[in-house]
VMD Tcl script that draws the C-alpha trace (Angstrom):
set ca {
  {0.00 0.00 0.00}
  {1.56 3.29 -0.79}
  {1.49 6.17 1.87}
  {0.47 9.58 1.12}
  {3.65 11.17 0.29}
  {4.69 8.21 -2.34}
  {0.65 9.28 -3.65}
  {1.83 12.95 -3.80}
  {5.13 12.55 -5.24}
  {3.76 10.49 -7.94}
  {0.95 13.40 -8.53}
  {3.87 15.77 -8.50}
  {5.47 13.70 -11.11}
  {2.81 13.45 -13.17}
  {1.57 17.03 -13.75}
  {5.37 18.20 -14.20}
  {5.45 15.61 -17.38}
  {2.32 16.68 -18.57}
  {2.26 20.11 -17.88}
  {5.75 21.49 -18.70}
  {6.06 25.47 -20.08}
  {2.88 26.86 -21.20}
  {0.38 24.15 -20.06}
  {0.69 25.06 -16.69}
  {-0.53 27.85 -17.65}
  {-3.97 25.76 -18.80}
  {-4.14 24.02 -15.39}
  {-4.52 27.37 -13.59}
  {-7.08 28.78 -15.94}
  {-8.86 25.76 -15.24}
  {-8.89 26.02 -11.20}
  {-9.88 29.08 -11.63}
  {-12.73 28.40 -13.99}
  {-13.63 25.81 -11.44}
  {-13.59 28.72 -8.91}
  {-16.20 30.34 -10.65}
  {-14.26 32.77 -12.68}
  {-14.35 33.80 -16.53}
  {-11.03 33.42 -17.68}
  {-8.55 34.96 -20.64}
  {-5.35 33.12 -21.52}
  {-2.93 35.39 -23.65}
  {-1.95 33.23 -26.54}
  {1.70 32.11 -26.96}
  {4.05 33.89 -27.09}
  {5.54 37.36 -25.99}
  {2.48 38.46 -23.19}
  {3.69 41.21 -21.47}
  {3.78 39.79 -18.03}
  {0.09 38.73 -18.76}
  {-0.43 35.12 -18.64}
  {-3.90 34.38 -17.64}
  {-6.73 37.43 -16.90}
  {-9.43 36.41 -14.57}
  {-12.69 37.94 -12.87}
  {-15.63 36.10 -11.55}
  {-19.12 36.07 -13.20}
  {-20.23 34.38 -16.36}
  {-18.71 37.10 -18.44}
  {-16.33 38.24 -16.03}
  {-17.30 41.33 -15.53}
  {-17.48 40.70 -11.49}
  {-14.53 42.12 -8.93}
  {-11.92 41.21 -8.35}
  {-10.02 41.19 -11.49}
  {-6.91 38.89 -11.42}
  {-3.74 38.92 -13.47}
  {-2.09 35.39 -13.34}
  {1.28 35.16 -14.17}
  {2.83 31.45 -13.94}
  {5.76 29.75 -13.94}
  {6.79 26.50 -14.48}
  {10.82 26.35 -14.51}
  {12.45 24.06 -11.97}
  {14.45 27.32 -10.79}
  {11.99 29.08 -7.72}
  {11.07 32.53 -8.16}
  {12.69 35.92 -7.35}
  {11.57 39.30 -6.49}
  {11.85 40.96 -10.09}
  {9.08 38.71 -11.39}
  {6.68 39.78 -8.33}
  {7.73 43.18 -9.10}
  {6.51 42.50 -12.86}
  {3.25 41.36 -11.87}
  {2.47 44.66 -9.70}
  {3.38 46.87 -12.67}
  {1.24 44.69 -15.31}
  {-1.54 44.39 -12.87}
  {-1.72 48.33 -12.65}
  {-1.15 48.16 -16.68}
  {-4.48 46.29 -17.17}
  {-6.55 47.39 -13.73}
  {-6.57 44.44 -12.35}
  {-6.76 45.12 -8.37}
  {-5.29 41.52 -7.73}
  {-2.69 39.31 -8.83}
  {-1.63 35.66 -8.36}
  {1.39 35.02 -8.55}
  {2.36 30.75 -9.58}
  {5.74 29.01 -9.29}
  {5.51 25.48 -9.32}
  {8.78 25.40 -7.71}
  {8.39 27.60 -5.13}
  {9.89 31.52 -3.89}
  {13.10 32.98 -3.09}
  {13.03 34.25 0.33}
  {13.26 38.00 -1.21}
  {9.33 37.07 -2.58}
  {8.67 35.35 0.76}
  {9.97 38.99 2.39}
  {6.86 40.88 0.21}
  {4.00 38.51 1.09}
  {2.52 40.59 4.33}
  {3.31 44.00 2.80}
  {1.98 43.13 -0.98}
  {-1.54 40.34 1.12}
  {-4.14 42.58 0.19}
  {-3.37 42.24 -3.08}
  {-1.10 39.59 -4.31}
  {-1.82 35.64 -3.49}
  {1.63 33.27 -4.57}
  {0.98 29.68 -4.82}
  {3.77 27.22 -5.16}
  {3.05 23.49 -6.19}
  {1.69 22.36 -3.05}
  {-1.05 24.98 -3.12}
  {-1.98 24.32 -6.98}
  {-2.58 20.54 -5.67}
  {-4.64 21.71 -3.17}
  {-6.94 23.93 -5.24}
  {-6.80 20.97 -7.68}
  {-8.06 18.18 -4.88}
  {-10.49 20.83 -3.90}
  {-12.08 21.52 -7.30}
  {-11.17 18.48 -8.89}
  {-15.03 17.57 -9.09}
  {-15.89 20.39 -11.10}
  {-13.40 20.40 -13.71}
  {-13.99 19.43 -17.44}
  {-13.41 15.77 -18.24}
  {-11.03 16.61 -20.66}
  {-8.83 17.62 -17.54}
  {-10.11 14.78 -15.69}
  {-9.08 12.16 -18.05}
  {-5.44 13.84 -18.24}
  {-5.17 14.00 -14.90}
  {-7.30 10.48 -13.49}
  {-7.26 10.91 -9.46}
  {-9.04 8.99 -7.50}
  {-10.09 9.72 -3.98}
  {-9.50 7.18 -1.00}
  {-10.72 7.27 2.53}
  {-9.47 5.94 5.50}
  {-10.35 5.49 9.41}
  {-8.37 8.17 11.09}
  {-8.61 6.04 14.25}
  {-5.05 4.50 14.23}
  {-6.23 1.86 16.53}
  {-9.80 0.45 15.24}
  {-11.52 1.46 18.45}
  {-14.34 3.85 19.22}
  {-14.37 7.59 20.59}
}
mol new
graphics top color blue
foreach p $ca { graphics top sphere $p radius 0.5 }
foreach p [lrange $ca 0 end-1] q [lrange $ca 1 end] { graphics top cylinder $p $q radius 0.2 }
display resetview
């Protein structure tokens, strides 16, 4: 029987096959859209900082407006690209960003998140699994199928006996 870390590494393993460069990208924008939000994806290539546009609402006209920028290298992320977000999230009024690194922050990021909470979110690759586990029921089955997970339940009484 495998334990729950062999489970998660070999989740981990999985989506960073599948999902390398830009189809992270298409992982977010579908959390989200599980989330209830309307979301833009700028297509390939040069975006100007703008990855993924989101707001909730049908149309996506609701508040707030999110600018997603994510990032898939195995390198973590530094303070320059948190800086970049800020500026393009003032350069298309969005009054939130999120900012995704799939392998993690630099501590200089990690030194921002109090001052920059009311407006920025970061979520490495432990929080994208959890907003995946989370909304994994309401996600297309196109996403599904690329990404089969399967939910098991246990006792958490370690030893069989009653409360």
């Amino acid at each position: 029987m495998r334990s729950f870390s062999q489970a998660a590494d070999e989740i981990n393993r999985h989506i960073i096959a599948k999902y390398k460069g830009d189809a992270l990208e298409r992982l977010v924008a579908a959390i989200l859209e599980a989330q209830g939000y309307t979301v833009y994806q700028s297509p390939k290539g040069a975006d100007k900082g703008v990855d993924l546009l989101a707001a909730p609402g049908p149309l996506g006209f609701g508040e707030p407006c999110i600018c997603v920028q994510v990032k898939s290298q195995q390198d973590p992320v530094d303070r320059p690209t948190l800086d970049q977000l800020i500026g393009t999230m003032s350069n298309v009024g969005a009054q939130r960003g999120l900012l995704v690194s799939w392998s993690g922050f630099k501590s200089s990021v990690h030194k921002e998140e109090a001052q920059q909470f009311f407006r920025v979110r970061l979520w490495d690759s432990s929080d994208l699994l959890e907003h995946l586990f989370t909304h994994y029921d309401t996600l297309d089955d196109d996403l599904k199928a690329e990404i089969p997970l399967k939910r098991i339940w246990t006792l958490a009484m370690a030893d069989g006996g009653e409360d």
